[in-house]
C-alpha positions in Angstrom: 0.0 0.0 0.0 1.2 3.4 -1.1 2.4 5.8 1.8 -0.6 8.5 1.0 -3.3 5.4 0.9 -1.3 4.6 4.9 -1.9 7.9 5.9 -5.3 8.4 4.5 -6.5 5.4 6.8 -4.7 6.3 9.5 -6.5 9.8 9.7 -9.7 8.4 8.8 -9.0 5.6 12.1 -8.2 9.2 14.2 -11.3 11.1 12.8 -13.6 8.3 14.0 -12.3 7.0 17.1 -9.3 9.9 18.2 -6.4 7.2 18.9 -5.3 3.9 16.7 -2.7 1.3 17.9 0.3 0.2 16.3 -1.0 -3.4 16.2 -3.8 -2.6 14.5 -2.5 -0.6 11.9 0.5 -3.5 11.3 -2.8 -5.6 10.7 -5.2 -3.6 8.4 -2.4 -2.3 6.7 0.1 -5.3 5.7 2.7 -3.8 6.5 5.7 -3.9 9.1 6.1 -2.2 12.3 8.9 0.3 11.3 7.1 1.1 8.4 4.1 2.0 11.1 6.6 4.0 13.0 7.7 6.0 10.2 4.1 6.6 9.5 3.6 7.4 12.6 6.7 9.7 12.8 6.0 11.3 9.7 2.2 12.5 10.6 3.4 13.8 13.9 5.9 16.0 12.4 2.5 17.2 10.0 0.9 18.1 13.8 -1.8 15.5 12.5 -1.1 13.4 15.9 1.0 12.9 18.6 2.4 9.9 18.9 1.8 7.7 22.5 3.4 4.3 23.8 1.7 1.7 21.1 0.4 3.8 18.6 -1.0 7.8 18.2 -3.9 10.0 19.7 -6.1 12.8 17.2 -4.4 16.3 18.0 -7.9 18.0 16.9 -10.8 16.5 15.4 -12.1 19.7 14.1 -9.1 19.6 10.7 -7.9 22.4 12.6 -4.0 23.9 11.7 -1.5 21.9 14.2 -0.9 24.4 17.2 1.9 26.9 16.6 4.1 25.2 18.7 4.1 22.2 17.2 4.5 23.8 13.4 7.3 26.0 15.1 9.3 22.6 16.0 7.9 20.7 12.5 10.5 20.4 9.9 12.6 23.6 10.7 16.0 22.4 9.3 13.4 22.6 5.7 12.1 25.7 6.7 15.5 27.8 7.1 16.5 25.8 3.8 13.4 27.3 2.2 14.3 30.6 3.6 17.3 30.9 2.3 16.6 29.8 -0.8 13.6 32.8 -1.2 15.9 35.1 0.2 18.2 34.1 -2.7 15.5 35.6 -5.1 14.9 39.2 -3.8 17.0 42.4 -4.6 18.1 45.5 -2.4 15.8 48.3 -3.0 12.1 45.8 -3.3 9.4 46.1 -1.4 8.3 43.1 0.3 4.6 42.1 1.6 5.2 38.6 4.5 2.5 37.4 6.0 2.4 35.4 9.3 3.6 32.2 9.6 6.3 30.0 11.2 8.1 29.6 7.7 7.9 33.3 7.1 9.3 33.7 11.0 12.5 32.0 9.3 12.6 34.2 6.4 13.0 37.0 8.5 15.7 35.6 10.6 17.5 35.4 6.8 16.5 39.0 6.1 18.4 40.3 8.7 21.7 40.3 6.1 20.2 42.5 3.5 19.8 46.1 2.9 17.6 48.7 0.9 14.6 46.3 1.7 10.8 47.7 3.1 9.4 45.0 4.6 5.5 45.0 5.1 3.8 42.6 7.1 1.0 41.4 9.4 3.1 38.7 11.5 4.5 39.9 14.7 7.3 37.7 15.1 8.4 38.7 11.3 8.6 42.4 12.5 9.8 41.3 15.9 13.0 39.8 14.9 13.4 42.5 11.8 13.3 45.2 14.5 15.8 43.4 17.4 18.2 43.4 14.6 20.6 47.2 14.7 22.0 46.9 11.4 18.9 45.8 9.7 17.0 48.8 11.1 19.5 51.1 10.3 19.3 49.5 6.3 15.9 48.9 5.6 12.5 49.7 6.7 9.6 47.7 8.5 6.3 48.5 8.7 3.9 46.3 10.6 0.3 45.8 9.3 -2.4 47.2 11.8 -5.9 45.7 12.3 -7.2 42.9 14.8 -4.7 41.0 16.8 -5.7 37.3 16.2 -5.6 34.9 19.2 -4.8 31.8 17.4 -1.4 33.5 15.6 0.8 36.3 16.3 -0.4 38.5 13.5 -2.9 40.9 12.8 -6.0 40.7 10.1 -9.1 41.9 9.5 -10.6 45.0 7.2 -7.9 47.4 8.5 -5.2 45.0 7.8 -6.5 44.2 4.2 -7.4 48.3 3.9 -3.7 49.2 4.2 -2.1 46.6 2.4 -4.2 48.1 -0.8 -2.8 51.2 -0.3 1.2 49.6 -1.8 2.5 48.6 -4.7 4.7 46.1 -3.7 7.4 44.2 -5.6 7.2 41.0 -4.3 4.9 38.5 -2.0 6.4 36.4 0.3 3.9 33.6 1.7 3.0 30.6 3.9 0.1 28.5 3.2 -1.2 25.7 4.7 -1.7 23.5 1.4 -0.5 23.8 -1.6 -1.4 22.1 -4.7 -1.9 21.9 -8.7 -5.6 21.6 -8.9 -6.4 24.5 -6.0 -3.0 26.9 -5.4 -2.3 28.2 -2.5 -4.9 27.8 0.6 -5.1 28.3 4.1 -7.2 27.0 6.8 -8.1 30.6 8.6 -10.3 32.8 6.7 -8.8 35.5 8.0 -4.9 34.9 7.3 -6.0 33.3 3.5 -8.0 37.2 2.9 -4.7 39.1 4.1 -2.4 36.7 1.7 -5.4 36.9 -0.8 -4.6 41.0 -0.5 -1.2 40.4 -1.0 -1.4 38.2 -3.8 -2.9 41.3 -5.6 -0.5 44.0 -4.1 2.6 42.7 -5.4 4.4 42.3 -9.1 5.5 38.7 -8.2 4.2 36.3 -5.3 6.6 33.7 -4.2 4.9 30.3 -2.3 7.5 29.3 0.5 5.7 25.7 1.6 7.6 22.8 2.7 7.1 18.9 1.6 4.4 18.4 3.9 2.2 21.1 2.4 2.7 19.8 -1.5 -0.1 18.1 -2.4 -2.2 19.3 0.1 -5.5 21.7 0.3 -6.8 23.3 3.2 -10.4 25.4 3.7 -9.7 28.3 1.6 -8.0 28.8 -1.3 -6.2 32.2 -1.7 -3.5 31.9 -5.1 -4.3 29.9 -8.0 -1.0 28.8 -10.1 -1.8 31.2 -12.2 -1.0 34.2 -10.2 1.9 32.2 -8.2 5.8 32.9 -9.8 7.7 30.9 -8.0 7.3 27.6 -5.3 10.1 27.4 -2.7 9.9 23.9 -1.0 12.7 22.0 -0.1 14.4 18.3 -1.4 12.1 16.2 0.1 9.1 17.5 -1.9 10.7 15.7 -5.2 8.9 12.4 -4.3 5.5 13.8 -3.1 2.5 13.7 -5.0 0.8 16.6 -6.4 4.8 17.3 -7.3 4.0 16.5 -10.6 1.1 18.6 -11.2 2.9 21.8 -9.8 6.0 21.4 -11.8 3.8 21.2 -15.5 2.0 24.6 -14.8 4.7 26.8 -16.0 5.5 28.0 -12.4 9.5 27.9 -11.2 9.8 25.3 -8.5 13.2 26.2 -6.1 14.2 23.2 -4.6 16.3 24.8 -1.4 
């Protein structure tokens, strides 16, 4: 059985009864106990469970994003990868629109090294470490987005939010999304962080998709970029083998492999 098939009935065994065993899922599955722990492994690091002694419990049964703690600790050697790689594409002088997100919270760790930059964004920890850093304050500008202050995130949204990002021209669109793939683009689970990226998206000359392997072949609630208005993917080695790889590499959009 193919690994997406695994993890389809592993989910589907969380959905319905919120925990599944290892021994069960060796025996419905036909397959060996390492490959179960891998599994297992692998859709932790997602935040779709957490794994226990003899198997995994449900995280959230509403489909919920994985708290930000636990897509803070999720693949971040792939997420400074990505991050450097995006920084790789920008220019002294731009203008850049970030919105919030724990990849994004890398890319501004990488920012730090450049000049001539205004960086506009809606995530607090973007504009946090941006500001902490002398040099880069003395080089560049940073404006942070007002509006609502979300609970769930560090970042605001909301009609403000949207209102001022409308009022630049940006040069480019840095963003995070939740799921990314070739039939849907760019989505995100929140209606209010996929309308500020949505308001982005249309602000900017060029939007740029920073999404590691995990997201690459995936759609969340709301979709907020088609391929069509998406220039470039930054996602990192391990999202050769997924699928929906395919798909996002035949519509004319570059693919960075960081």
């Amino acid at each position: 059985m193919l690994q997406e098939a695994r993890f389809h009935r592993i989910k589907a065994l969380l959905t319905t009864h919120g925990e599944v065993s290892t021994e069960r899922l060796v025996r419905d599955l036909l397959v060996s106990r390492e490959t179960i722990r891998r599994d297992l492994q692998e859709l932790e690091s997602e935040g779709a469970l957490r794994r226990v002694h003899g198997g995994g419990v449900a995280l959230d049964a509403s489909g919920a994003e994985a708290p930000l703690a636990v897509r803070q600790a999720s693949r971040a050697k792939e997420k400074r990868a990505i991050a450097r790689g995006a920084v790789r594409l920008l220019w002294a002088g731009e203008t850049l629109l970030i919105d919030a997100g724990t990849t994004t919270a890398q890319l501004a760790e990488e920012l730090t090294a450049l000049a001539g930059l205004t960086v506009i964004t809606n995530g607090l920890d973007v504009a946090r470490t941006l500001n902490r850093d002398e040099r880069f304050r003395r080089n560049n500008e940073v404006v942070l987005l007002g509006g609502r202050l979300l609970t769930e995130v560090p970042a605001t949204a909301g009609d403000l939010t949207i209102a001022e990002i409308g009022r630049y021209s940006a040069d480019v669109a840095l963003l995070s999304p939740v799921g990314l793939c070739a039939p849907h683009g760019a989505s995100s689970f929140e209606r209010s962080e996929a309308e500020v990226a949505r308001a982005m998206v249309a602000s900017a000359r060029r939007c740029v998709i920073l999404a590691d392997h995990g997201k690459i072949g995936q759609r969340s609630r709301i979709g907020y970029a088609d391929l069509a208005a998406i220039d470039t993917i930054v996602t990192d080695a391990g999202a050769r083998q997924r699928p929906g790889m395919d798909g996002l590499q035949q519509s004319g959009c570059k693919i960075v492999f960081a």
